[in-house]
N, C-alpha and C positions, 0 to 999 in steps of 0.2 A: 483452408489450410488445415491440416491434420495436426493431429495432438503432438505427437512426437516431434512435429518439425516446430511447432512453435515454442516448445522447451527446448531445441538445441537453438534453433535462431533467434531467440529473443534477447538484449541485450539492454544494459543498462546506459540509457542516452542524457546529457547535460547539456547540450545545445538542442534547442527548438526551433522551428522554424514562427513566425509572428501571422499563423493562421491559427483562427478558432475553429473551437472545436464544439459541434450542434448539439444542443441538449439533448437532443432525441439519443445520438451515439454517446454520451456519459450517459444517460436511463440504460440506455443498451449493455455496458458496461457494470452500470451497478446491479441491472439484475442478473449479469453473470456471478459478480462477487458473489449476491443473495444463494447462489446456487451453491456453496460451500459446503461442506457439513460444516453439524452444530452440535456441540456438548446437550442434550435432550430435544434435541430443536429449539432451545432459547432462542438462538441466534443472538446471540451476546456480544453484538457488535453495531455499531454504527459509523456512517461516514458524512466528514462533512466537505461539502464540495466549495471552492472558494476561485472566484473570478476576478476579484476585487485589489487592485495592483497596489494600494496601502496594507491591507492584511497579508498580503503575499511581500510586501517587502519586509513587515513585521515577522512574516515568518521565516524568510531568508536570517534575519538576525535572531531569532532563535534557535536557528540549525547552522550555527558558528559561521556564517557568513555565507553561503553555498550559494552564488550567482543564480545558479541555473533555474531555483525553487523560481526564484520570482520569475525568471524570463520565460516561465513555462504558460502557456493560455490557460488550463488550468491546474489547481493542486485539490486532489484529495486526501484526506487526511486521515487515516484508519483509526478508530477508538474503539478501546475495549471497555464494553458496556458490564462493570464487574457487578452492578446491584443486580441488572437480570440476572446473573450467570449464580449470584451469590445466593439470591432464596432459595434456590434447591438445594448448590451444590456448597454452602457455608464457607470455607475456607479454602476447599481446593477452586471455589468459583473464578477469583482472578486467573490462574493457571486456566482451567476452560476458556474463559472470556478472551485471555490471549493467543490461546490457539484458534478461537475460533473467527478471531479478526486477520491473523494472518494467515490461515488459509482462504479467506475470501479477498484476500489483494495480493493472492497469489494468482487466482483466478482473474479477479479482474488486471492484473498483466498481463498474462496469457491472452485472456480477450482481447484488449485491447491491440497489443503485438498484431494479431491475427487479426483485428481491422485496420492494420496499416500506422497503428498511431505507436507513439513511444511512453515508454517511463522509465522512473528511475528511483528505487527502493532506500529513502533517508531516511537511516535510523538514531543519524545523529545528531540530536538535537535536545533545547532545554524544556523539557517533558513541563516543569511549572510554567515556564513563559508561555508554551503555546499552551496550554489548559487554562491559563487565565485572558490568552487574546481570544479565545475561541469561544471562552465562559463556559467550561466544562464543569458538568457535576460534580462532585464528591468522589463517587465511585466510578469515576469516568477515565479511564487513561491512554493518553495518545500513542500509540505504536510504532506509526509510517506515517511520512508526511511520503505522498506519491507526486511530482510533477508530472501532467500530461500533457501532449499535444503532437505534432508531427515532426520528425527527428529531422536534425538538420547535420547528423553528423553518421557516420556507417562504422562502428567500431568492428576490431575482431574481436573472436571469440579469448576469454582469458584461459589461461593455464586450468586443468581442473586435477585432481589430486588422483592416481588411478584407484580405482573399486581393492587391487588391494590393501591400499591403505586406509580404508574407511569402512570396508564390508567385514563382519563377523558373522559367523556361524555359529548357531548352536550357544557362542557365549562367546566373553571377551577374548 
């Protein structure tokens, strides 16, 4: 699949199909994420991958109720790793660390789309709850929880706003 067709055809899926999905193709997957840029190349991110249908339903009630987290075979969960990010870059390091987690599960959808498989980009959720089910560090902060697995549903495509309401030249 070429680049351009897996960002127009990639979509945000909440029904799953109840097939796993082989470790080998999430490795596949996270070394696409891995491939991201990175604020110095810290790579200021980490992901934690979760199979386990008690921590997935824990974290379906952290993401205000969202069926689909749990029903997915798996969830990864994007974390922005703010201590790497922070010894270099002091105070603007959380700001890096969070761009550099969400460009790598921006990639790993795209990958993923492009191996046939679906996701679906939650960002709403109780950021304490899952950092205390997960036992994140300190400087640790959860960005996206990602449900993965095989789409059991074909949405279209939504509305998108045209280029001139969102493109500027030169300045605002």
């Amino acid at each position: 699949m070429e680049c351009l067709e897996a960002i127009r055809e990639r979509r945000s899926i909440r029904r799953f199909k109840d097939s796993a999905v082989g470790k080998d193709v999430i490795e596949e997957l996270l070394n696409a994420a891995q491939m991201a840029p990175s604020a110095g190349n810290l790579q200021a991110r980490d992901f934690i991958v979760i199979s386990d249908r008690i921590i997935k339903r824990k974290l379906t009630e952290a993401a205000l109720n969202q069926p689909f987290i749990e029903e997915a075979p798996i969830v990864i969960v994007g974390v922005a790793n703010i201590e790497r990010s922070a010894r270099k870059y002091r105070s603007r390091g959380e700001l890096y660390a969070i761009q550099d987690i969400t460009a790598a599960l921006m990639n790993l959808l795209l990958a993923a789309h492009s191996r046939g498989l679906a996701t679906c980009w939650v960002g709403a959720f109780d950021g304490y709850a899952v950092s205390e089910l997960l036992r994140l560090p300190d400087k640790a902060r959860p960005v996206a929880i990602i449900p993965l697995g095989y789409a059991d549903e074909k949405p279209t495509a939504p509305p998108r706003m045209g280029l001139d309401k969102v493109v500027h030249w030169e300045a605002w």
